[in-house]
FITORZA-734478 format. One record per residue (C-alpha): residue number from 1; x, y, z. Coordinates in Angstrom, 3 decimals. Example, Ala and Ser with C-alpha at 12.3 -4.5 7.8 and 13.67 -1.06 7.14 Angstrom:
# FITORZA-734478
> seq  px  py  pz
> 1  12.300  -4.500  7.800
> 2  13.670  -1.060  7.140
//
This chain:
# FITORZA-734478
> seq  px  py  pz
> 1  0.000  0.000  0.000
> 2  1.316  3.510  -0.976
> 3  1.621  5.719  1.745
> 4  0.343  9.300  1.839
> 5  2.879  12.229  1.402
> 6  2.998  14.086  4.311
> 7  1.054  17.383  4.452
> 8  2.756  20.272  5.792
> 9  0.508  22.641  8.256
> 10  2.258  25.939  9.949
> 11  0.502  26.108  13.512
> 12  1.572  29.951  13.210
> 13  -1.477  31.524  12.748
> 14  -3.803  29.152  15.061
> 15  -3.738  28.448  18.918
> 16  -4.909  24.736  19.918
> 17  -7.932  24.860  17.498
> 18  -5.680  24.038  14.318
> 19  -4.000  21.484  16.039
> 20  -7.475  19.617  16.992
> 21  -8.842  20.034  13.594
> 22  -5.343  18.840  12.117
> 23  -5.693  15.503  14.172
> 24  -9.748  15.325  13.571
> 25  -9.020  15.709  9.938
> 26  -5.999  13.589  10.421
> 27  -8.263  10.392  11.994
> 28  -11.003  10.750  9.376
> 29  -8.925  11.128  6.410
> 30  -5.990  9.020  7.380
> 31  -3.445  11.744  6.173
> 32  -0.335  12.243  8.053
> 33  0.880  15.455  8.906
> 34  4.045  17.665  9.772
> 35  2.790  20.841  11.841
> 36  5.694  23.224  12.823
> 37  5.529  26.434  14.978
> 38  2.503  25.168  16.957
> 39  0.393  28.201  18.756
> 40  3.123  30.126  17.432
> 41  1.941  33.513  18.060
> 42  0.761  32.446  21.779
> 43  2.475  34.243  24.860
> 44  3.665  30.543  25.447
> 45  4.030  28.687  22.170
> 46  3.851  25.230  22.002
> 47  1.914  21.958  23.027
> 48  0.515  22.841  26.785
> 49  -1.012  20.026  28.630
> 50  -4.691  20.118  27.489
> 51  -2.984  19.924  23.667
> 52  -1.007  17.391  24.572
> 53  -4.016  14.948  25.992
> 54  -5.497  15.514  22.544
> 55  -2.690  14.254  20.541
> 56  -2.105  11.490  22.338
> 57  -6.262  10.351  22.759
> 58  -5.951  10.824  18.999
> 59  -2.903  8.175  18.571
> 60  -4.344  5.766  20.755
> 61  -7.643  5.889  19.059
> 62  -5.684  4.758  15.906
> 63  -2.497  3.537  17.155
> 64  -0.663  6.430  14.999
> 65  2.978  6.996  15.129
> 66  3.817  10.470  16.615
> 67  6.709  12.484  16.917
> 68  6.934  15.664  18.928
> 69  4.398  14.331  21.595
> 70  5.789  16.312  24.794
> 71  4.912  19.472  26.743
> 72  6.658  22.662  25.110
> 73  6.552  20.804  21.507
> 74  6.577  23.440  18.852
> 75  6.450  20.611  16.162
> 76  4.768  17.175  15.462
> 77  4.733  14.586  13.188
> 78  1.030  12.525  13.148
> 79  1.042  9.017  10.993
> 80  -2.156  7.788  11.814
> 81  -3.322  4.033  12.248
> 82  -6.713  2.775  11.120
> 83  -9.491  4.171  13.410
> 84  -10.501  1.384  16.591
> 85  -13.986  1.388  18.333
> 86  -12.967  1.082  22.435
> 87  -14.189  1.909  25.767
> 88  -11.228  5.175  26.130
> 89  -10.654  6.760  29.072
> 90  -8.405  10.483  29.292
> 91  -7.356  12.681  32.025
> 92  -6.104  16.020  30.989
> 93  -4.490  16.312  34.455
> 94  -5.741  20.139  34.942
> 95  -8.334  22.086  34.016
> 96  -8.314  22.014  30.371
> 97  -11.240  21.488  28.350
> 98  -13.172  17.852  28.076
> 99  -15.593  19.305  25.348
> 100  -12.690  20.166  23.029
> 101  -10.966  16.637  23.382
> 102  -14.789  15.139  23.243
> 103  -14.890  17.026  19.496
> 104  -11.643  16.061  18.127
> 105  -12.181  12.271  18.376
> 106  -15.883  12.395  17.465
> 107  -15.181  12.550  14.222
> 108  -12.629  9.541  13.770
> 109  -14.705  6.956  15.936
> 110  -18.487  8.045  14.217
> 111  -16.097  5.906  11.059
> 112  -14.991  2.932  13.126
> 113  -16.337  -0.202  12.910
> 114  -18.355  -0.512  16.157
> 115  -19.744  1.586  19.117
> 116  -16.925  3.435  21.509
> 117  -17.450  5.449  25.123
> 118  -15.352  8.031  25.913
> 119  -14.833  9.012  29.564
> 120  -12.928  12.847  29.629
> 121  -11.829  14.342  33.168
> 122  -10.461  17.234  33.056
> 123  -12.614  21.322  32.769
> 124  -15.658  21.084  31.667
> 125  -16.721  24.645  31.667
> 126  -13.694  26.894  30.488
> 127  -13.312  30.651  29.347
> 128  -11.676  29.707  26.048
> 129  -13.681  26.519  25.262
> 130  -17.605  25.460  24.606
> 131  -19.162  24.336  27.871
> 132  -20.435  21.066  28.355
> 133  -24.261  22.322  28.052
> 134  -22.921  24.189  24.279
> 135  -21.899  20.703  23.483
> 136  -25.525  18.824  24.166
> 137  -27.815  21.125  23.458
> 138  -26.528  23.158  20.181
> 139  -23.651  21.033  18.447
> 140  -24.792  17.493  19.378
> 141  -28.948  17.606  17.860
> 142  -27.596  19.765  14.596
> 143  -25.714  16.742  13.808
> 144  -27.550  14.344  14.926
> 145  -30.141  15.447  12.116
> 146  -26.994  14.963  9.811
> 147  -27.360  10.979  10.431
> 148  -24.971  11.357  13.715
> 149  -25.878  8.789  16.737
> 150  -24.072  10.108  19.977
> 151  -24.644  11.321  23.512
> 152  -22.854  13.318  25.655
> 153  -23.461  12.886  29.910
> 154  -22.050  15.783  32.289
> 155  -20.471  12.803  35.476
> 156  -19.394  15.610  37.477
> 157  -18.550  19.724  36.417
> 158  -15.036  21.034  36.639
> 159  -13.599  24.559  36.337
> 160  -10.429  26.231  35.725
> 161  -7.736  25.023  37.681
> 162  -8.644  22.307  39.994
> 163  -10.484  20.188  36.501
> 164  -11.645  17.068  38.188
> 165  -14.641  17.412  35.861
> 166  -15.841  14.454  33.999
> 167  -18.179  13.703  30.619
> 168  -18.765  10.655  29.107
> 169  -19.728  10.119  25.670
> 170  -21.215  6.756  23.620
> 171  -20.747  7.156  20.197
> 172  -21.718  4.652  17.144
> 173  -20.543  4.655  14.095
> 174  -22.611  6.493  11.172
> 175  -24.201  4.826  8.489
> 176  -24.458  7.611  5.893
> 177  -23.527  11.218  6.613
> 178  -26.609  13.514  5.260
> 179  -25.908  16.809  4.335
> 180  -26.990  19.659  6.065
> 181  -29.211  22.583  5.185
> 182  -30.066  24.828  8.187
> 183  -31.049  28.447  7.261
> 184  -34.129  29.102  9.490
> 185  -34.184  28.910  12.992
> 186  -37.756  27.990  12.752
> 187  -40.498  28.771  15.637
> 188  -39.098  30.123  18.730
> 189  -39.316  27.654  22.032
> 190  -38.279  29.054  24.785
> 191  -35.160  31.689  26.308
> 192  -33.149  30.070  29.589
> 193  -30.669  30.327  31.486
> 194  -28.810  29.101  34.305
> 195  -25.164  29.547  36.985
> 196  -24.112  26.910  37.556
> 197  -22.012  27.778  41.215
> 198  -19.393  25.720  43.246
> 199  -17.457  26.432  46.636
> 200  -17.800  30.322  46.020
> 201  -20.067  33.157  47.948
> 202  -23.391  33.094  46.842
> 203  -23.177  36.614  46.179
> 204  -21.214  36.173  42.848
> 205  -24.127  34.213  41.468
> 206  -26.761  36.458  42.583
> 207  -24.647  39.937  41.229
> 208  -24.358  37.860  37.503
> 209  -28.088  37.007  37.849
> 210  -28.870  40.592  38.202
> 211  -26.787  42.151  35.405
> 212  -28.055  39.573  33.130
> 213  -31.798  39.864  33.219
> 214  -31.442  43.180  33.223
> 215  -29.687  43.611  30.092
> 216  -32.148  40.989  28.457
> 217  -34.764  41.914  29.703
> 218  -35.700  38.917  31.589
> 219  -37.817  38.788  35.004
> 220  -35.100  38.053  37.839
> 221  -36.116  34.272  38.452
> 222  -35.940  33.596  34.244
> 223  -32.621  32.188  35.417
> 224  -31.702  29.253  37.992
> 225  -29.229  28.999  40.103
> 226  -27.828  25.769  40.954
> 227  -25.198  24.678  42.677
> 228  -22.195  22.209  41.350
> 229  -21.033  21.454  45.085
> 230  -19.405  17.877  43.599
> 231  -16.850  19.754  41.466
> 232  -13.265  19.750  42.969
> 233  -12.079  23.192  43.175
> 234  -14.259  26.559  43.178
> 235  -15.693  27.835  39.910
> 236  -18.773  29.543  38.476
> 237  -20.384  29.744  34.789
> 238  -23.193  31.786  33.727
> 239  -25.164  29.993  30.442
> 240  -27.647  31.621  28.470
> 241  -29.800  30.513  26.015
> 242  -32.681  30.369  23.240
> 243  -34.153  27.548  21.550
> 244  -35.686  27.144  17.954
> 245  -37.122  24.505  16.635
> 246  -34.047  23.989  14.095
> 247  -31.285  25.468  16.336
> 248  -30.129  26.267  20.067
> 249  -27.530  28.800  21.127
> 250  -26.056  28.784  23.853
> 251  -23.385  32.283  25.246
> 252  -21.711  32.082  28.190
> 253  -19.477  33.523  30.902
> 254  -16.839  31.846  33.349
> 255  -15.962  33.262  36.044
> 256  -12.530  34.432  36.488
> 257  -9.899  36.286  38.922
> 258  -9.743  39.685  38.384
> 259  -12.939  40.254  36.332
> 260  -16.501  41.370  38.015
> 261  -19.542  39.575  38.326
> 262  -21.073  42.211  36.419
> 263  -19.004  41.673  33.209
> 264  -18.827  38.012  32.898
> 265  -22.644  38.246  32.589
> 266  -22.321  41.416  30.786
> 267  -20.449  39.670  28.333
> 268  -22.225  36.526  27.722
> 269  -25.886  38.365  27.956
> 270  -24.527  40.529  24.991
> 271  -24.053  38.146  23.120
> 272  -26.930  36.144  23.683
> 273  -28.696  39.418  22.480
> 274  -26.670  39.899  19.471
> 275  -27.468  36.674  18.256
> 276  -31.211  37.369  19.006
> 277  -31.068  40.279  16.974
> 278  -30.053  38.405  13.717
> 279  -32.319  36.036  12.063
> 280  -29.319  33.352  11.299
> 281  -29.386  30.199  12.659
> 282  -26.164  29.367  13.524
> 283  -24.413  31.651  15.921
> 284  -19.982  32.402  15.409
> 285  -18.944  29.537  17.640
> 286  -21.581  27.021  15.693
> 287  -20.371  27.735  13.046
> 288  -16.864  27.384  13.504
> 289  -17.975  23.685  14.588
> 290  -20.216  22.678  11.726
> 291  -17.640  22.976  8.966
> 292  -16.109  19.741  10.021
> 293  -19.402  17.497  9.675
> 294  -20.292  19.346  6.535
> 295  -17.047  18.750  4.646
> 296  -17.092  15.082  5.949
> 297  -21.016  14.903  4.259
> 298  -19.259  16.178  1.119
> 299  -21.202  19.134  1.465
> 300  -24.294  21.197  3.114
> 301  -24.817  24.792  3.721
> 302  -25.971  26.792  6.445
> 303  -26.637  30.968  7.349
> 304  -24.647  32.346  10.422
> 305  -24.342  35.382  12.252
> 306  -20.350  36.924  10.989
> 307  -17.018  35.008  10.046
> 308  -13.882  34.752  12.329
> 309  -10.590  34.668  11.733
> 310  -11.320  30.614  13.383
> 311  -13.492  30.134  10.468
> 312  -11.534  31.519  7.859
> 313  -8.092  29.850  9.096
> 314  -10.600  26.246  9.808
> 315  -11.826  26.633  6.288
> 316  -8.610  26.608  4.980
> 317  -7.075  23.252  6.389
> 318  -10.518  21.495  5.695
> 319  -9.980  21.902  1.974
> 320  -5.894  20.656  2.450
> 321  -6.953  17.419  3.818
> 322  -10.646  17.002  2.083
> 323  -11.840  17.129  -1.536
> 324  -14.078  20.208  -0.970
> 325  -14.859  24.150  -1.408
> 326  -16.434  26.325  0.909
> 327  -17.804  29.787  -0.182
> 328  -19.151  32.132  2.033
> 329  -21.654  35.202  0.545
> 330  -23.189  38.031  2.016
> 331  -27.210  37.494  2.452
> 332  -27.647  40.786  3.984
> 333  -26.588  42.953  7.251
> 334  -26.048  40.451  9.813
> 335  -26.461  37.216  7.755
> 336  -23.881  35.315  5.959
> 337  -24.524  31.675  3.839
> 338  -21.397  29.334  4.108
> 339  -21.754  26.394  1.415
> 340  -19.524  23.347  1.677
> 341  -19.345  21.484  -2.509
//
């Protein structure tokens, strides 16, 4: 059997999201690649710890070859291995994210030959990462109407720091990928939302609670509180939603050192409001996550809010490793199509 040339992938212009694409891409495709100058332009280049759990969940899924594989790494070399169903089990061994791990070897086992779990410990709700709630409620059901057959389970939340969260995830393998088409939202369902609180005062909660139905709009008790007293260390998210009958979106805050109550709900109610103030389906982080499962259909196309740079620079390795094109065109203010051929 001939084996693949090796594609070449700077790591410049991306932080950990080009990586996990590289190695989702990598899995599904069976290309190997050479990526040099990993998170290049990051105040600390190189593979950190929650990086590093993802490359080396993605060899043992496939039993790849890897060179690189080590904490600092500015360069690796992936070869992978066919794709094994498996009862896997990871531990990022901090607080980095589950859901991003979960999403980088969804891909690769939905094309193995029998039903895999997945067991993640590690953050589950992060500043720089979907939470786990992003991951069940909007990306999991949009692909799931694409022929997908997973679940995702929160075990336990875990924050920033201390980790000790844990998800689980069964996952079968797909029969035939159907291409998706989502452009309405369709009737509206219901706004939410919801802090979920751990081993802090009470008065954090109550302060984001406040700033965020006010800013929406939203009588004071349109959002729950409830506490996550299992988790390991201290840590607080603030999730707010709206559901359609062809989408949910999900914005969020996470707490942090240094930054008031006020604006981590500030933040995530504004753009909860933002998105409600655009008739596209599929809000900027969606987005960024649907390309993937589209180009794997062999096409699809769907209406979103704007385009990031994490689009555009996504976009770009999809169509190295797969035989596709994306366009993207301007509907009108506030609405752009993305089309995957």
């Amino acid at each position: 059997m001939k084996s693949s040339p090796i594609l070449q992938i700077s790591g410049d212009s991306g932080g950990g999201q080009i990586l996990r694409s590289s190695l989702s891409l990598s899995l599904a495709t069976g290309q190997p690649f050479r990526m040099t100058n990993i998170r290049g332009k990051r105040p600390k280049p190189g593979l950190m710890r929650q990086h590093l759990t993802c490359v080396k969940a993605a060899a043992a899924v496939c039993d790849a070859s890897v060179d690189g594989a080590e904490l600092g790494s500015v360069e690796l070399v992936f070869r992978p291995g066919k794709v094994m169903a498996g009862d896997y089990s990871f531990a990022i061994g901090s607080g980095g994210s589950t859901t991003l791990v979960l999403q980088t070897l969804l891909p690769a086992l939905l094309h193995a030959e029998k039903p895999s779990t997945l067991r993640i410990e590690g953050g589950t709700h992060n500043p720089m990462a979907p939470p786990f709630e992003f991951i069940e409620q909007c990306y999991l059901p949009v692909i799931q109407s694409m022929g997908v057959k997973a679940a995702a389970t929160l075990e336990r939340p875990g924050f920033m720091q201390a980790g000790g969260g844990v998800i689980t995830a069964e996952i079968h393998p797909i029969k035939k990928w159907k291409k998706l088409k989502l452009t309405e939202r369709g009737d509206a369902m219901e706004t939410f939302g919801r802090v979920l609180h751990a081993h802090l005062h009470r008065d954090i909660a109550e302060r984001e609670i406040a700033a965020a139905t006010q800013l929406l709009e939203w009588p004071a008790n349109h959002i729950e509180l409830r506490y996550a007293n299992d988790s390991t260390g201290p840590g607080n998210a603030i999730l707010l939603g709206a559901r359609f009958a062809n989408v949910c979106e999900i914005t969020s805050g996470i707490a942090q050192q240094g930054k008031s109550s006020e604006s981590v709900a500030t933040g995530a109610a504004k753009s909860l409001r933002s998105y409600l103030a655009s008739p596209a389906p599929v809000g900027a982080h969606l987005a960024d996550q649907l390309l993937l499962p589209m180009a794997l259909a062999g096409g699809g196309l769907f209406h979103t809010l704007t385009i990031t740079d994490h689009t555009l620079t996504n976009i770009a390795l999809i169509e190295q490793f797969l035989p596709v094109k994306f366009t993207i065109e301007d509907l009108k203010p506030g609405v752009k199509k993305i089309r995957c051929s």
